[in-house]
C-alpha positions, 0 to 999 in steps of 0.5 A: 679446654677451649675459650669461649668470649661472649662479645657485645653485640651492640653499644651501650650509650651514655650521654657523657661521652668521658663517661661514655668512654670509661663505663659503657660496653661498646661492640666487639668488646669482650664482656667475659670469658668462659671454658667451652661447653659454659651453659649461657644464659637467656641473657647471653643467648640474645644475638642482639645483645651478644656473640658467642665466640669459641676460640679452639686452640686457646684457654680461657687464662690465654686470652684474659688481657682482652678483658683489660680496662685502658688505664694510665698512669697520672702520678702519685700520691703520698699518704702520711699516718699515724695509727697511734694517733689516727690520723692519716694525711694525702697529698701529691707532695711527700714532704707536705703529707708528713708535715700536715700529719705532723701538725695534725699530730701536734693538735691532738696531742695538745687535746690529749693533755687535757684529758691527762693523756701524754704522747711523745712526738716519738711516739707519732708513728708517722709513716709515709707510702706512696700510691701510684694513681691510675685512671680508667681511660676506656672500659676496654683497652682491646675489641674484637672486630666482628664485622667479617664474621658478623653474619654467622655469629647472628646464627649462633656460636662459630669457631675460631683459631685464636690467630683469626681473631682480629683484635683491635688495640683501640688506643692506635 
């Protein structure tokens, strides 16, 4: 079945222009994508807001990386544990995660103690995983340029071969 892409017809604006960028739909971004045929609200029916787009030989499924936030890799981080304990450590070192939950350990067990309560250091549990950290640079990474077609969409839904979409990678 055919996709249908309702666009941003108009920007959004915030003051902050990082925020700007990572939270505000821009014009020929995608907003979402829907079977053809979807029953479009009032909402996405208003032309000064939004376009509606038919791409006849694509799926919905197809076409979904249109949808994709701008995102970068800023590094790792390390999350030390220890669930026996509940004690959980983060840092951008591995071996600084694991000795801070260490000592954290450490000072609990002593408290423990005073309440009879005995925990080996085997017993810690400690385990280390590593979370890759990733920003949101830009809510879309990709946009539909509609400045050719622009006319038409004002007038309603117009059709279109997925190769005659001009998408815009923004990050070029």
């Amino acid at each position: 079945m055919p996709a249908e892409l309702l666009i941003k017809a108009c920007d959004a604006v915030h003051q902050n222009e990082v925020k700007d960028l990572r939270g505000c739909y821009k014009k020929g971004y995608v907003v979402v994508i829907r079977p053809a045929g979807h029953k479009w609200g009032k909402e996405e029916l208003n032309k000064e807001k939004f376009y509606i787009v038919r791409v006849k030989d694509a799926e919905p499924e197809d076409l979904v990386h249109l949808l994709d936030f701008h995102k970068i890799i800023v590094g790792s981080r390390y999350h030390a544990t220890s669930d026996k304990l509940g004690v959980l450590v983060t840092s951008t070192d591995k071996d600084t995660a694991q000795s801070e939950c260490l000592k954290k350990c450490r000072l609990i067990v002593q408290e423990l103690s005073h309440f009879g309560i005995t925990v080996n250091e085997a017993d810690y549990s400690i385990r280390v995983e590593e979370e890759t950290e990733v920003h949101t640079v830009a809510r879309r990474r990709y946009k539909i340029d509609v400045s050719g077609i622009e006319d038409s969409l004002k007038k309603g839904i117009i059709e279109v071969s997925a190769k005659d979409l001009k998408i815009i990678d923004q990050r070029q």
